[in-house]
C-alpha positions as CSV (number, residue, x, y, z in Angstrom):
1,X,91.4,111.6,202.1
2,X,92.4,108.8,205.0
3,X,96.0,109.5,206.5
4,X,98.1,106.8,206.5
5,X,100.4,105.5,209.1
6,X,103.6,103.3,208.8
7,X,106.5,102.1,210.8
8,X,110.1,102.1,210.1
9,X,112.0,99.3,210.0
10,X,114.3,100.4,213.1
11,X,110.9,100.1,215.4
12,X,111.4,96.0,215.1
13,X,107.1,95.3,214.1
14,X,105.9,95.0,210.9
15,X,108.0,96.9,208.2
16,X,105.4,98.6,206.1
17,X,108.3,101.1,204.6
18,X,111.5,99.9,204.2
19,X,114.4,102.0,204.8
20,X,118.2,102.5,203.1
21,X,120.2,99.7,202.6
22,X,124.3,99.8,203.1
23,X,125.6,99.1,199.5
24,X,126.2,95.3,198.2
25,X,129.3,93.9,197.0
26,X,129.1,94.4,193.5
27,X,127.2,91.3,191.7
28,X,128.8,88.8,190.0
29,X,125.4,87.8,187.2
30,X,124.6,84.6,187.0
31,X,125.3,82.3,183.8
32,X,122.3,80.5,182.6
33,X,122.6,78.3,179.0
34,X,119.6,79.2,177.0
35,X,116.9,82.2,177.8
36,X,114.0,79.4,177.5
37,X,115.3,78.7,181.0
38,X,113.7,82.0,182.1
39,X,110.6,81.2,180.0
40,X,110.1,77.9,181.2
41,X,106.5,77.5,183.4
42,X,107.3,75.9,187.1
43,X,103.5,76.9,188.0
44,X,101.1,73.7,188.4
45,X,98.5,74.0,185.9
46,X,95.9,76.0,187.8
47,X,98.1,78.6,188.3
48,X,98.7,81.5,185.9
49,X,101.9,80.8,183.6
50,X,103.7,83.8,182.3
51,X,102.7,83.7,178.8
52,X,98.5,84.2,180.4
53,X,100.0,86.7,182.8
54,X,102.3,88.6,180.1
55,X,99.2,88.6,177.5
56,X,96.2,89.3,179.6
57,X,98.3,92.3,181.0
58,X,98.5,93.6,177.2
59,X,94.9,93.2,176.6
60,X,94.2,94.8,180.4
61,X,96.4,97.7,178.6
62,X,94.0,98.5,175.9
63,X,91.4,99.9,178.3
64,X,93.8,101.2,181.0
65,X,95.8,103.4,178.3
66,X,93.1,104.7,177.4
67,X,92.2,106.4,180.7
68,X,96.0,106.8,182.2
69,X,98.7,107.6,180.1
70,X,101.7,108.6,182.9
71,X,101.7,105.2,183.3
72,X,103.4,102.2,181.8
73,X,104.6,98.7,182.2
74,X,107.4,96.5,181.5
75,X,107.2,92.7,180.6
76,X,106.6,90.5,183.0
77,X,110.0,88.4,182.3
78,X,111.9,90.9,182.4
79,X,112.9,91.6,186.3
80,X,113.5,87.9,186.5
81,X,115.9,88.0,183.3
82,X,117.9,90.9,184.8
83,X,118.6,88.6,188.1
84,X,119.6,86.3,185.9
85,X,122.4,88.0,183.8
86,X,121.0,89.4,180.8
87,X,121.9,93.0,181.5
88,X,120.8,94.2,178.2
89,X,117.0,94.4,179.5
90,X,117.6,97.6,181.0
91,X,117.8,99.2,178.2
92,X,114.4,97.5,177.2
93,X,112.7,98.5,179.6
94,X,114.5,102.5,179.6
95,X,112.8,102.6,176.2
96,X,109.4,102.3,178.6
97,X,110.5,105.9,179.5
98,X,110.7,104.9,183.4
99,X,112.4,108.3,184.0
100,X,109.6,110.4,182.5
101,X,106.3,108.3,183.8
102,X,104.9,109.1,187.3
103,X,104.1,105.5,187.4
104,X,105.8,102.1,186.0
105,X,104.3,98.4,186.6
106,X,107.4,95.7,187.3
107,X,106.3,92.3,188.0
108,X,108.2,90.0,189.9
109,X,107.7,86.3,189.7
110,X,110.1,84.5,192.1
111,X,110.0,80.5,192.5
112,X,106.5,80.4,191.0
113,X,105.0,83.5,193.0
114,X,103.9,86.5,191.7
115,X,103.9,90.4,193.1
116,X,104.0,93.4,192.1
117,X,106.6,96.3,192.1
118,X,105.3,100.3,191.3
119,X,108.3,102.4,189.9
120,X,107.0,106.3,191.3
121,X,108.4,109.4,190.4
122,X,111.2,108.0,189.3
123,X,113.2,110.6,187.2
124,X,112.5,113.4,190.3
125,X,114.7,114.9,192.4
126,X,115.9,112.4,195.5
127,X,115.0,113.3,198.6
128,X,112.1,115.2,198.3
129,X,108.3,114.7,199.2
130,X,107.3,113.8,195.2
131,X,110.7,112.2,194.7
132,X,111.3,109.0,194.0
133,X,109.4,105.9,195.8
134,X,108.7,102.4,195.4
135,X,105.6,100.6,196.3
136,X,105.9,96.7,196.5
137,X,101.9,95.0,196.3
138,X,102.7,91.0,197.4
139,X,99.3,88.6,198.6
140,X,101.3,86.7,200.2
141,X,103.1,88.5,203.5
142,X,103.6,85.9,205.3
143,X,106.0,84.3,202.6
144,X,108.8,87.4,203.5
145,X,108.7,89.7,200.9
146,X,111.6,91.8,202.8
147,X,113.3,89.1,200.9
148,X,112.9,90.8,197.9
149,X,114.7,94.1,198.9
150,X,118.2,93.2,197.9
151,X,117.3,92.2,194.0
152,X,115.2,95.3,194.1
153,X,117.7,97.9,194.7
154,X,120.2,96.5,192.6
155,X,118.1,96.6,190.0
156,X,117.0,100.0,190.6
157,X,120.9,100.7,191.1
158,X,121.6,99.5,187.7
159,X,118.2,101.2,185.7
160,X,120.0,104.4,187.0
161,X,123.3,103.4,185.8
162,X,122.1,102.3,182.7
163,X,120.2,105.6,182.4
164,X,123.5,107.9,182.6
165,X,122.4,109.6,185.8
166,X,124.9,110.9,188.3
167,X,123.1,109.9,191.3
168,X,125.8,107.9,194.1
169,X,124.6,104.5,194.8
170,X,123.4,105.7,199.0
171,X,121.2,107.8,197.5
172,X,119.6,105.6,195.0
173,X,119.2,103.5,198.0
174,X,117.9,106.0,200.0
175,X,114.5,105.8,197.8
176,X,112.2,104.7,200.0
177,X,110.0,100.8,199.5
178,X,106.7,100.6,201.1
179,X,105.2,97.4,201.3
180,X,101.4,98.4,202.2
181,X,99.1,96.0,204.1
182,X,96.4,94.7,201.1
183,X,94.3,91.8,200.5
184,X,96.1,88.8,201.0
185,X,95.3,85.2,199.0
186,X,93.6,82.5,200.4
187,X,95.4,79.7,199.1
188,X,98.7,78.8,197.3
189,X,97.2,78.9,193.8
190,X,96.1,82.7,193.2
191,X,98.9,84.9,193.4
192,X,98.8,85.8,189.6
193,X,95.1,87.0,190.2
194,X,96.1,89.1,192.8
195,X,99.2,90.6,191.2
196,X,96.8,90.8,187.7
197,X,94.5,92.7,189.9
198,X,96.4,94.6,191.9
199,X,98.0,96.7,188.7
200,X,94.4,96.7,187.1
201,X,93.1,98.6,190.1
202,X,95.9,100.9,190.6
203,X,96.2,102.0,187.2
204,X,92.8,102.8,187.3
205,X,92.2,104.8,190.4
206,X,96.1,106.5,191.0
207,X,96.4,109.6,191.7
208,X,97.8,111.9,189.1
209,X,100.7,113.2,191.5
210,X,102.4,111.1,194.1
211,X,103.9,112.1,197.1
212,X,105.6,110.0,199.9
213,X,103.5,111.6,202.6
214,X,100.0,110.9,201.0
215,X,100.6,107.9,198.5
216,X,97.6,106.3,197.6
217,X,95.5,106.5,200.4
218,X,93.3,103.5,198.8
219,X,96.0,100.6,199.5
220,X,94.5,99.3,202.6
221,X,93.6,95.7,204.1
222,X,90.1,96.5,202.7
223,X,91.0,97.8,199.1
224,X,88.7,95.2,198.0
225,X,86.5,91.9,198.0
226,X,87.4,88.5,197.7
227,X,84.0,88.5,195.1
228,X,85.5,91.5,193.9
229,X,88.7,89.3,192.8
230,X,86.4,86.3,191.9
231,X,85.1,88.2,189.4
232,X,88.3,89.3,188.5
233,X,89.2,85.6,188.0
234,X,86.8,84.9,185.7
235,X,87.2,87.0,183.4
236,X,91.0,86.0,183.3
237,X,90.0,82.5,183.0
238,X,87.9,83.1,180.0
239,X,91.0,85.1,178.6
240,X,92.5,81.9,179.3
241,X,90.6,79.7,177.4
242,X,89.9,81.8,174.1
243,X,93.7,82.1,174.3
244,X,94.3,78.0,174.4
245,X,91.3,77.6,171.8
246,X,93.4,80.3,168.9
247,X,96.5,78.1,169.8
248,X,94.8,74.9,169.0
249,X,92.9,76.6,166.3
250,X,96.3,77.7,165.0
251,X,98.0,74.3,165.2
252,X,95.6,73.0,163.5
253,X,96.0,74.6,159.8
């Protein structure tokens, strides 16, 4: 197995792990009018909206439960509802059993880009080599996805309050993020793909224990092709299609 390497944050280059954060203020949630707000698609049209993204993760889920089942996902809406007041989706996605899977699937779509956030160990004792750890999968690096690390822990902050753990808030943000180097998108259209991708690949090949000193040694620059993700593509795109076909088909009658 390859060793992997990573710097901290303190050593000013490229953060690949990202450390503790001091505690926020506490968060005043945001009021929004109707929850189609959340729903509605700001994507142009030949990007993945999130009903395609939502669905084609569901069907993706029919052949990945079927090899992996420490594993599980939460809607793809759901991260981005949270930010935006409705608190009761923790308890949605606690029903996922985050606290008793090795590995939970969050995605994150902020202002039309899509990533990808891994919930490890969570439910482990902190501070410990297979505690608790986040891995954050983003094709797009150069748009700062250290941005991200403030909604992320107080979310995580709040699953554990939710939950009716006693852990303090320094040492739920103590849980380390890594944000490891992987194939990055081409152009400004594709980040869906990759995110789509991404968890497909991961579910299929983690390893059935994780550790912070050995985590998936596979999540690399070269983890795979850009055919590899072409292919990908296509099958998403013909997903696509049939889907937009059964609504017409369905409008209709």
């Amino acid at each position: 197995m390859k060793s992997l390497s990573f710097t901290t944050i303190s050593q000013k280059s490229e953060e690949v792990m990202w450390g503790p954060s001091p505690l926020s203020a506490p968060h005043q949630p945001k009021k929004v009018k109707k929850i189609k707000d959340i729903y509605t698609n700001t994507f142009k049209q030949s990007k993945l909206n999130s009903d395609i993204v939502q669905s084609y993760i569901e069907h993706m889920w029919m052949e990945i439960g079927k090899e992996q089942v420490d594993m599980e996902y939460v809607d793809c809406l759901l991260f981005s509802m949270f930010l935006n007041g409705f608190d009761n989706v923790l308890h949605w996605i606690l029903k996922k059993g985050v606290f008793s899977k090795t590995y939970t699937f969050v995605p994150i779509v902020d202002r039309g880009h899509w990533n990808l956030l891994i919930l490890c160990n969570f439910g482990k004792p902190l501070h410990k080599d297979c505690g608790p750890c986040m891995i954050l999968l983003d094709s797009l690096h150069m748009a700062d996805p250290l941005s991200k690390e403030p909604n992320i822990r107080r979310f995580v902050r709040e699953l554990y309050k939710a939950s009716g753990r006693i852990e303090t808030g320094r040492a739920i943000n103590s849980i380390p993020l890594l944000l490891p180097k992987v194939p990055q998108q081409n152009g400004g259209e594709e980040c869906g793909v990759f995110m789509l991708y991404y968890m497909f690949l991961f579910a299929m090949n983690a390893p059935k224990s994780f550790s912070r000193t050995s985590y998936p040694y596979f999540l690399s620059e070269h983890w795979f092709s850009y055919d590899d993700v072409d292919v990908f593509e296509k099958k998403i795109r013909t997903f696509e299609k049939d889907m937009k076909q059964k609504q017409q088909n369905r409008r209709v009658k």
